[in-house]
Structures are given as C-alpha cells and as structure tokens.
SEFIZA-3560 file (N, C-alpha, C; in Angstrom, 3 decimals):
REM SEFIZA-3560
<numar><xx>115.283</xx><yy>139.595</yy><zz>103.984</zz><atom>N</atom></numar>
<numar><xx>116.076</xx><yy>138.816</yy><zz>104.907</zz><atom>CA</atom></numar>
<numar><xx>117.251</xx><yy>138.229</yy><zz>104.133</zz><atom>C</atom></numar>
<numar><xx>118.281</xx><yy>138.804</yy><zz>104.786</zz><atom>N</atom></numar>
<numar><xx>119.713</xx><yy>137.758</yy><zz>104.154</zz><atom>CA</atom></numar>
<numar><xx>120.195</xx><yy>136.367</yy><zz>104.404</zz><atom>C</atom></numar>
<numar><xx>120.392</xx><yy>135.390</yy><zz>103.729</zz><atom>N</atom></numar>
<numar><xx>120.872</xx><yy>133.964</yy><zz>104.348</zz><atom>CA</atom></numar>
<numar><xx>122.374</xx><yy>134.535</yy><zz>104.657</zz><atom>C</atom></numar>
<numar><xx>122.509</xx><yy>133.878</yy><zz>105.639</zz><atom>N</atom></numar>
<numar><xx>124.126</xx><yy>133.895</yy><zz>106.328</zz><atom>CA</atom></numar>
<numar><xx>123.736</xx><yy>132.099</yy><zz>107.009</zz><atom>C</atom></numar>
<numar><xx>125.008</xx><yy>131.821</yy><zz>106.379</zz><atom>N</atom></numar>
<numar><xx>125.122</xx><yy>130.402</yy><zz>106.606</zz><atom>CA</atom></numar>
<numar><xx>125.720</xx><yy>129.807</yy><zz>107.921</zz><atom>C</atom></numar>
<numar><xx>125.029</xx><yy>129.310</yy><zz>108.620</zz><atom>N</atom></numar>
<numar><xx>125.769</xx><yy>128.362</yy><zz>110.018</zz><atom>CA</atom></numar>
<numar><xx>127.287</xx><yy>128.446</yy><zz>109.663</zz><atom>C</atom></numar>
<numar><xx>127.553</xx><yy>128.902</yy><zz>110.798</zz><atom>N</atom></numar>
<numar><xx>129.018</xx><yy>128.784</yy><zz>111.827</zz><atom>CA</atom></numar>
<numar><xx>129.463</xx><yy>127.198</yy><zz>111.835</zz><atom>C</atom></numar>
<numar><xx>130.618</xx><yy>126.831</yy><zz>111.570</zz><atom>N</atom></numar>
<numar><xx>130.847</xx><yy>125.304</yy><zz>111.777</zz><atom>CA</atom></numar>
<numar><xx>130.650</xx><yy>125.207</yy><zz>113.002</zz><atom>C</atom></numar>
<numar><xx>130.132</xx><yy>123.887</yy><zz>113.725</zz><atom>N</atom></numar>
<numar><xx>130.100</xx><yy>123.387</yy><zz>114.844</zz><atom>CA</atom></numar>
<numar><xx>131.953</xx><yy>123.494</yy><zz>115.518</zz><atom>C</atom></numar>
<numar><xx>132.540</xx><yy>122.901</yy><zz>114.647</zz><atom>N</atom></numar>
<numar><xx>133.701</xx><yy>122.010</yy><zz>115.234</zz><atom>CA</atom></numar>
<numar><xx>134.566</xx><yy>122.491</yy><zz>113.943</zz><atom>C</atom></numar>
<numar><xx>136.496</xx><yy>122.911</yy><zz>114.138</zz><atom>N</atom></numar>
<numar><xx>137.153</xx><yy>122.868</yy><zz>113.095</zz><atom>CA</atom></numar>
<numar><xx>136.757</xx><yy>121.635</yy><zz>111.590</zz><atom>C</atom></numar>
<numar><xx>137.134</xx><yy>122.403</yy><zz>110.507</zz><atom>N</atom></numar>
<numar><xx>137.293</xx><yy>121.289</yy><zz>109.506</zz><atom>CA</atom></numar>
<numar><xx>138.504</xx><yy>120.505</yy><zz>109.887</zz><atom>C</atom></numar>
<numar><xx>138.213</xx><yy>118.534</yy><zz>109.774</zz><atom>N</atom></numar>
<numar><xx>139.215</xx><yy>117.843</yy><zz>109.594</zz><atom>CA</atom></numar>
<numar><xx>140.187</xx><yy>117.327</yy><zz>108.594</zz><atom>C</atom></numar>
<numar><xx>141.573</xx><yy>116.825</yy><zz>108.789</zz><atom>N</atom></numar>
<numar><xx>142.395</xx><yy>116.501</yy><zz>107.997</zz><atom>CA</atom></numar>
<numar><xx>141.878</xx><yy>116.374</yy><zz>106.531</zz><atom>C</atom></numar>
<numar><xx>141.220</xx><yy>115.290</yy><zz>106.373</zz><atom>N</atom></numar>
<numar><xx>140.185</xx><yy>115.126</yy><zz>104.800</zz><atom>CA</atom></numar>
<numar><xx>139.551</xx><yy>116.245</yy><zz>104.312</zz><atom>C</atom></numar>
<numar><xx>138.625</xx><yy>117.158</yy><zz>105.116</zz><atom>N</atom></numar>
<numar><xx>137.968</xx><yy>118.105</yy><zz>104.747</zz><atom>CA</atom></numar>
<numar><xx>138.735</xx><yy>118.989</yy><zz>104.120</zz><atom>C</atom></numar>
<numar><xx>140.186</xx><yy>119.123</yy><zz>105.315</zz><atom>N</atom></numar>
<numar><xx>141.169</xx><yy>120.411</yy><zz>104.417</zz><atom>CA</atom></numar>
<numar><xx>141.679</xx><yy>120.238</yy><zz>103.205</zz><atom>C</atom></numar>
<numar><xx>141.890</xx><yy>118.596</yy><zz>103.006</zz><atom>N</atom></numar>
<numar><xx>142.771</xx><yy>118.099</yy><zz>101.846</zz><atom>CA</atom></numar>
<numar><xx>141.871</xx><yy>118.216</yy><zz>100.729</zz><atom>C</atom></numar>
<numar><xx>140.208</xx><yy>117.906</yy><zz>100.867</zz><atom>N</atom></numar>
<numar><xx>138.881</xx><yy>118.234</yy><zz>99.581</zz><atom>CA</atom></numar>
<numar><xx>138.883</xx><yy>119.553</yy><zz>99.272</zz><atom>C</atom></numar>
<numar><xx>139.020</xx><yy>120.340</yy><zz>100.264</zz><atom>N</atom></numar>
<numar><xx>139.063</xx><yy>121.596</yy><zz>99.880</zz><atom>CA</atom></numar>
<numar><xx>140.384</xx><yy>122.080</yy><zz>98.883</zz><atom>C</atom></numar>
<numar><xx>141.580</xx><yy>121.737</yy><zz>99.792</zz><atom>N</atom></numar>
<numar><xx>142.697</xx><yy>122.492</yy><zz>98.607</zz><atom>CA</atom></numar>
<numar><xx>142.779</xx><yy>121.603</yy><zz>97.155</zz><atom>C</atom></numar>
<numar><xx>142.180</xx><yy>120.027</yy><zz>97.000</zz><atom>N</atom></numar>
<numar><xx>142.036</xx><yy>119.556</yy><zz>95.521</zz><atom>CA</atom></numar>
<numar><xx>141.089</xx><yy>120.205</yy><zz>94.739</zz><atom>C</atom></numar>
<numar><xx>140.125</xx><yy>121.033</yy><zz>95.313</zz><atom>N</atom></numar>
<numar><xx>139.237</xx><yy>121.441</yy><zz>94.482</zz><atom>CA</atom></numar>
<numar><xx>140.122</xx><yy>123.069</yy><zz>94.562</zz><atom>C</atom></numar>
<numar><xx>140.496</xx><yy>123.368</yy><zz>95.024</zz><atom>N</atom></numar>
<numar><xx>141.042</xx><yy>124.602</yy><zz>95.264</zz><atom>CA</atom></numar>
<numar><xx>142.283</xx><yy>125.066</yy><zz>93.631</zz><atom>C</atom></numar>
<numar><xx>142.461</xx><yy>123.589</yy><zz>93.203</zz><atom>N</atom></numar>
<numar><xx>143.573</xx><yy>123.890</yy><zz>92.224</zz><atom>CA</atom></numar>
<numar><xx>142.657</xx><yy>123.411</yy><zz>91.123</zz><atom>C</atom></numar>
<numar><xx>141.541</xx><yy>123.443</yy><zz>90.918</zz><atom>N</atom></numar>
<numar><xx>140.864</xx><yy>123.334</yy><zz>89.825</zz><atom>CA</atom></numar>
<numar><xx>140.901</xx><yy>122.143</yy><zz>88.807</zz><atom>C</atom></numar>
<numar><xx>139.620</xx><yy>121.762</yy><zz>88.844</zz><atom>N</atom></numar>
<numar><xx>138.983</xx><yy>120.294</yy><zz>88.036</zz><atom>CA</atom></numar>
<numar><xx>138.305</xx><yy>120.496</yy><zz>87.123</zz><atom>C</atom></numar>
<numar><xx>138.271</xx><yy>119.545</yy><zz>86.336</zz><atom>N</atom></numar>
<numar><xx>137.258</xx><yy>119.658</yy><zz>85.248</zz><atom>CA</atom></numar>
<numar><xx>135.929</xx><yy>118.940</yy><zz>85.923</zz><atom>C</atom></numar>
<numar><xx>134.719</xx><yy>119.686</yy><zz>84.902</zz><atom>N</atom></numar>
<numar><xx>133.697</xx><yy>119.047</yy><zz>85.412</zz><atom>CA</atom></numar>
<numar><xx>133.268</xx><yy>117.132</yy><zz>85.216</zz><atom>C</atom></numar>
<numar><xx>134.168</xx><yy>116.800</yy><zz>84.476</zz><atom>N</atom></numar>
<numar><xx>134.288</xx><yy>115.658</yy><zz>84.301</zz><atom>CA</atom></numar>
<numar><xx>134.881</xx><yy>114.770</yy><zz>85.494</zz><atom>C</atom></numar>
<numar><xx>136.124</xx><yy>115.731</yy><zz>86.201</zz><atom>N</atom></numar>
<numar><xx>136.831</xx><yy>115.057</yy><zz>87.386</zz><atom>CA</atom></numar>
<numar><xx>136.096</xx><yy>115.071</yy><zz>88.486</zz><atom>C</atom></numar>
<numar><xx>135.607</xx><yy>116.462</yy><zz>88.951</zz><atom>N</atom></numar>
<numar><xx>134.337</xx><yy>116.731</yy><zz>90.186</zz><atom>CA</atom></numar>
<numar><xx>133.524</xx><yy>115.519</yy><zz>89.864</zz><atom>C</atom></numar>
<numar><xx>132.965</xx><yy>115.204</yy><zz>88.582</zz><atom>N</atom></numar>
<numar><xx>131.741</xx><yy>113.951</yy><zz>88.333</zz><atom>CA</atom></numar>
<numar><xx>132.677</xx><yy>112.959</yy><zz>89.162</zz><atom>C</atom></numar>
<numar><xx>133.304</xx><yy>112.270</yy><zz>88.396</zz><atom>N</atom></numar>
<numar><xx>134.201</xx><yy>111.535</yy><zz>88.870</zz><atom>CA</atom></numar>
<numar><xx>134.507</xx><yy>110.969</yy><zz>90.410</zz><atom>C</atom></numar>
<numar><xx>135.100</xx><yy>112.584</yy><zz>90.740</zz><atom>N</atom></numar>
<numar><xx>135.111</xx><yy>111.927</yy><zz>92.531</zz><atom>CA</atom></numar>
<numar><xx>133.858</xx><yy>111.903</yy><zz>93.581</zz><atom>C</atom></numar>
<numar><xx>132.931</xx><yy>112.760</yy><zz>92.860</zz><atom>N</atom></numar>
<numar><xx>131.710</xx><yy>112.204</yy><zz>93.506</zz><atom>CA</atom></numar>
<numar><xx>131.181</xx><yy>110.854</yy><zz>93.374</zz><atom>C</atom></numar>
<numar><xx>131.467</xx><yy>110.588</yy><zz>92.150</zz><atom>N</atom></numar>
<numar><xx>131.106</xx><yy>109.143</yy><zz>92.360</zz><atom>CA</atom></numar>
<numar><xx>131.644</xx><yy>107.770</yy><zz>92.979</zz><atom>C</atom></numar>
<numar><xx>133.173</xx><yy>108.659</yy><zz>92.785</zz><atom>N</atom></numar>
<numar><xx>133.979</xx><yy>107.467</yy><zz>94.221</zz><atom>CA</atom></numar>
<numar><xx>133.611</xx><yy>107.762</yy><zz>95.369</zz><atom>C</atom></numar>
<numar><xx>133.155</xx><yy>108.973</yy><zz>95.715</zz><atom>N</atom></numar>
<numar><xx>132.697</xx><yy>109.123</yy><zz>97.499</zz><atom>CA</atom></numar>
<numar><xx>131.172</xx><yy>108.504</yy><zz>97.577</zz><atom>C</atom></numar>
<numar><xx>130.512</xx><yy>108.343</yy><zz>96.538</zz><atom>N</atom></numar>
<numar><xx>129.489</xx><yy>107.860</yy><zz>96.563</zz><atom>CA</atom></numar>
<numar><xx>129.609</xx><yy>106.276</yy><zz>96.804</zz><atom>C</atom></numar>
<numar><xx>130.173</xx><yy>105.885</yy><zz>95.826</zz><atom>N</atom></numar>
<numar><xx>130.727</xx><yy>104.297</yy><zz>95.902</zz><atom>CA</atom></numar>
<numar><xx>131.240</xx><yy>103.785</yy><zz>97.108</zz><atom>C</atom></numar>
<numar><xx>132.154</xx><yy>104.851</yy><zz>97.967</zz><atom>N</atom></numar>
<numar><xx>132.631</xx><yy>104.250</yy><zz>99.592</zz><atom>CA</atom></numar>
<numar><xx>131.529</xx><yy>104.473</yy><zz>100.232</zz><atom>C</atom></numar>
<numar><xx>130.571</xx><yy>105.402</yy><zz>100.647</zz><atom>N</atom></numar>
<numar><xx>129.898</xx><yy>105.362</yy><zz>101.460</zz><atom>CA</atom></numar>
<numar><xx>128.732</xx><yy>104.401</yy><zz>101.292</zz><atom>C</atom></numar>
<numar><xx>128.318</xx><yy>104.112</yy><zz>99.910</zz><atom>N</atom></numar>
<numar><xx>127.302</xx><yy>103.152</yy><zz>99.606</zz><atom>CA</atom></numar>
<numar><xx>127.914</xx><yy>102.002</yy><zz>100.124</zz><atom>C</atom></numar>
<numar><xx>129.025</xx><yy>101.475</yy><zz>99.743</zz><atom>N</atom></numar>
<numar><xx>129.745</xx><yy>100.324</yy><zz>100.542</zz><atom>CA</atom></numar>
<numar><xx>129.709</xx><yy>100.132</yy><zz>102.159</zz><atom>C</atom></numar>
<numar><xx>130.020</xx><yy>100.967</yy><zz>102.575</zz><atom>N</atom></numar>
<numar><xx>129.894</xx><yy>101.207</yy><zz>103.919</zz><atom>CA</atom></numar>
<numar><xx>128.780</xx><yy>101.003</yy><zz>104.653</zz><atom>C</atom></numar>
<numar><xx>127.653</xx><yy>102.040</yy><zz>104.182</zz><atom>N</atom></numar>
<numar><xx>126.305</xx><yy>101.637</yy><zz>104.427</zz><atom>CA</atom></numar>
<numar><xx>125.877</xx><yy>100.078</yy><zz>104.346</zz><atom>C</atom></numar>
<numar><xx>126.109</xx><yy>99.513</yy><zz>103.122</zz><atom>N</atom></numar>
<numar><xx>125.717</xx><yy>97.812</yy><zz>102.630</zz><atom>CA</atom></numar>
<numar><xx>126.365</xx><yy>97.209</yy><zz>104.322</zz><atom>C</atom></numar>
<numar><xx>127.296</xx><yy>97.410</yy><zz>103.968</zz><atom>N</atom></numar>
<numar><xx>128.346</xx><yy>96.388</yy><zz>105.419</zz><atom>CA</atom></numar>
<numar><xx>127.653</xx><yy>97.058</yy><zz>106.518</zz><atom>C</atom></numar>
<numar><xx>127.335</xx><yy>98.079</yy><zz>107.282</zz><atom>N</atom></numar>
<numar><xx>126.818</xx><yy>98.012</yy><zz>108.116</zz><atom>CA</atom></numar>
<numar><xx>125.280</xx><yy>97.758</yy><zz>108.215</zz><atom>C</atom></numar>
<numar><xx>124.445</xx><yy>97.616</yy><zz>107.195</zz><atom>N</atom></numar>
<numar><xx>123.035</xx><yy>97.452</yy><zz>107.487</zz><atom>CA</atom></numar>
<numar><xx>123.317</xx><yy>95.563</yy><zz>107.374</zz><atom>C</atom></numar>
<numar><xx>123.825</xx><yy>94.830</yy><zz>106.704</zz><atom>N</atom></numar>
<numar><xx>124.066</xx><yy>93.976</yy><zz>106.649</zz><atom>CA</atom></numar>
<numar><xx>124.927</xx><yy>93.098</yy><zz>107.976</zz><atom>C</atom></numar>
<numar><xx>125.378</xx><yy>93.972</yy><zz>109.117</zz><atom>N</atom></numar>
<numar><xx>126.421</xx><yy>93.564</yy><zz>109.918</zz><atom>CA</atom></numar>
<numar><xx>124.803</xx><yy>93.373</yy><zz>110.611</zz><atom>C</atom></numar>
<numar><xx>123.772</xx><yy>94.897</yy><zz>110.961</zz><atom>N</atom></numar>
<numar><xx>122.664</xx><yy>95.056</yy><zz>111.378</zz><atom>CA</atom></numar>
<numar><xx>121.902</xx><yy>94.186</yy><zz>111.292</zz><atom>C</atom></numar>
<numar><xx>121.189</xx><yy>93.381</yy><zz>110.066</zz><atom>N</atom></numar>
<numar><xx>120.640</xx><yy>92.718</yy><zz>109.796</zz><atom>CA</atom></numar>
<numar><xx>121.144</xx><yy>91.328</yy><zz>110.722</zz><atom>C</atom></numar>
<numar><xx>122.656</xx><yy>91.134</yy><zz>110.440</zz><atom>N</atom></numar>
<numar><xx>123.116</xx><yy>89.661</yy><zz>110.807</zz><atom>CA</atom></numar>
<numar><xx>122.574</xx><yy>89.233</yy><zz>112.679</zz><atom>C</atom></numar>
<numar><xx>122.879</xx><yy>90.251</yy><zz>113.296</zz><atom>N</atom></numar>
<numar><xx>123.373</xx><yy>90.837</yy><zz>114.892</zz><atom>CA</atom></numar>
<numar><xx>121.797</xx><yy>90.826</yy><zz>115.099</zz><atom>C</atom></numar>
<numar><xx>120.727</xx><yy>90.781</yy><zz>114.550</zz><atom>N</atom></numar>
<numar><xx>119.319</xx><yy>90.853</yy><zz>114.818</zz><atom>CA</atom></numar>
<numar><xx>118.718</xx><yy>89.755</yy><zz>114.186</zz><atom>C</atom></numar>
<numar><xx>119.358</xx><yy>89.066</yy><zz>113.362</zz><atom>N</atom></numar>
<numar><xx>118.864</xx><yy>87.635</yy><zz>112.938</zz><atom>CA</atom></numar>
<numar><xx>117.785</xx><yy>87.676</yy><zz>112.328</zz><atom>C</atom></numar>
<numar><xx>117.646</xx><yy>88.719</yy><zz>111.352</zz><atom>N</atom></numar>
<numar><xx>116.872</xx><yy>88.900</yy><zz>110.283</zz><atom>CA</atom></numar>
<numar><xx>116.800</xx><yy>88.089</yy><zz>109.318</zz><atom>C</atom></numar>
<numar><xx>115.595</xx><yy>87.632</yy><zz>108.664</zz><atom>N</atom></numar>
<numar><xx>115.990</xx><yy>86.387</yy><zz>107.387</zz><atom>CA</atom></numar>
<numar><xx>115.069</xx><yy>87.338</yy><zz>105.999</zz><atom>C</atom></numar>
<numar><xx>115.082</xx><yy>86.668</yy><zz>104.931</zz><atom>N</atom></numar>
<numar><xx>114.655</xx><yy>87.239</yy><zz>103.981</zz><atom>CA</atom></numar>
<numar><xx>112.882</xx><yy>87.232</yy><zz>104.035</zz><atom>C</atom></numar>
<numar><xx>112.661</xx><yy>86.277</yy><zz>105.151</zz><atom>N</atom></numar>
<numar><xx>111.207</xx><yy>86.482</yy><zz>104.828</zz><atom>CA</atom></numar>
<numar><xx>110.826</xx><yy>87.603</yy><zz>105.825</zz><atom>C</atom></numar>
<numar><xx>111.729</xx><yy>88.148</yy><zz>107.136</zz><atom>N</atom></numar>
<numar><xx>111.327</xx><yy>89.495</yy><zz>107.751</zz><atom>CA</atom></numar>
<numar><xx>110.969</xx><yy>90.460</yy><zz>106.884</zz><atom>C</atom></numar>
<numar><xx>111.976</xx><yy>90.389</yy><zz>105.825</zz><atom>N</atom></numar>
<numar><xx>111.901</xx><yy>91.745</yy><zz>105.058</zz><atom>CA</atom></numar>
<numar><xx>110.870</xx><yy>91.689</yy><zz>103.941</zz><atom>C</atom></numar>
<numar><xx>110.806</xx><yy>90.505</yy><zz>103.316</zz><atom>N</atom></numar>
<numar><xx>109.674</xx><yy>90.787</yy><zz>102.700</zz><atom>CA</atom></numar>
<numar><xx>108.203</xx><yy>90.992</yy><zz>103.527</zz><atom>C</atom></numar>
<numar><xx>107.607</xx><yy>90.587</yy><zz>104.694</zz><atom>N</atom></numar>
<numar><xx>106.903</xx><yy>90.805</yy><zz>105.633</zz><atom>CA</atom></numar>
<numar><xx>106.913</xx><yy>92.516</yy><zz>105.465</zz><atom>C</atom></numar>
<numar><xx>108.090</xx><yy>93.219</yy><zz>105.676</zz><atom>N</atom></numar>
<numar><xx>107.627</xx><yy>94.332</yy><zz>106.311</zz><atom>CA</atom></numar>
<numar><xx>107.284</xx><yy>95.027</yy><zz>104.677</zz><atom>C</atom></numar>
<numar><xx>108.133</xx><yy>94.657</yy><zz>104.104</zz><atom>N</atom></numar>
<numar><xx>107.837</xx><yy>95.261</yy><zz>102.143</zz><atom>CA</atom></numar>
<numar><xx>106.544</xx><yy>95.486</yy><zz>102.241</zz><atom>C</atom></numar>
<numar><xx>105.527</xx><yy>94.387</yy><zz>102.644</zz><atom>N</atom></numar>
<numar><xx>104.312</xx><yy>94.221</yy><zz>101.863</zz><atom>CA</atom></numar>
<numar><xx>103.490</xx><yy>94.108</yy><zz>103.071</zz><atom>C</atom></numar>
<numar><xx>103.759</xx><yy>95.003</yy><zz>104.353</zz><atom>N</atom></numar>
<numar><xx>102.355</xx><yy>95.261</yy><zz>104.883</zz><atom>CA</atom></numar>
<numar><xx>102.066</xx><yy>96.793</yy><zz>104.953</zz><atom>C</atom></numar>
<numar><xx>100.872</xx><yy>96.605</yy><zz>104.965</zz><atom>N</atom></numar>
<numar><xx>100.067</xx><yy>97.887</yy><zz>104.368</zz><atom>CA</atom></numar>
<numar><xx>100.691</xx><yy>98.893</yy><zz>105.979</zz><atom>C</atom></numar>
<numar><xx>100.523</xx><yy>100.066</yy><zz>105.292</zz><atom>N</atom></numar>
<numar><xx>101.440</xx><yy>101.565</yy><zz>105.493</zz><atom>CA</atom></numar>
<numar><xx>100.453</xx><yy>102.207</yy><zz>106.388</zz><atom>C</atom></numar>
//
C-alpha cells in the first residue's frame, strides 16, 4: 500500500505561502531551530492568555485547580 497524503481542505494562506518561500531559499539548521522556537514561543503565549482569559470568565481560583490535580483518576 502507498501513502498519498490528504488533499488540502482549503487553499494555503498568506503566512503559509510566505513559510513556504523562506524555507524555499534555504536555512541553516540552526535558523529552522530558531524559528521554530519563535512559533513555539507565540503560540505558547497565546495559549497562556487564552486559558487564563478561560480560567478568569469561569472564576476559577487556585484551590479549583489544585482540587482537580489531586483527585484520584
């Protein structure tokens, strides 16, 4: 059996085209490290602010969360 990879749903967007042609003109593996770790760094940010917007909007306190930490699974 051959893998043949999914059909995009939907065109690639503006960003997608622009990741593609920066990698397209060639990086070092030091730079690829690099910008993964800034896309890592925005989306980890992102995530924080919205689980935290989540948390606020549901009036969660620190002892909810330890509650749910430490009851049995």
């Amino acid at each position: 059996m051959s893998f043949q990879p999914a059909a995009p749903s939907a065109p690639l967007n503006e960003l997608q085209v622009s990741l593609l042609r920066l990698f397209g003109h060639g990086m070092t593996d030091a730079q690829v490290l690099e910008l993964k770790r800034v896309l890592v760094r925005h989306y980890s940010a992102q995530l924080q602010q919205e689980a935290t917007r989540a948390s606020d909007e549901r009036g969660y306190t620190a002892d909810d969360f330890d509650r749910l930490l430490n009851q049995a699974s």
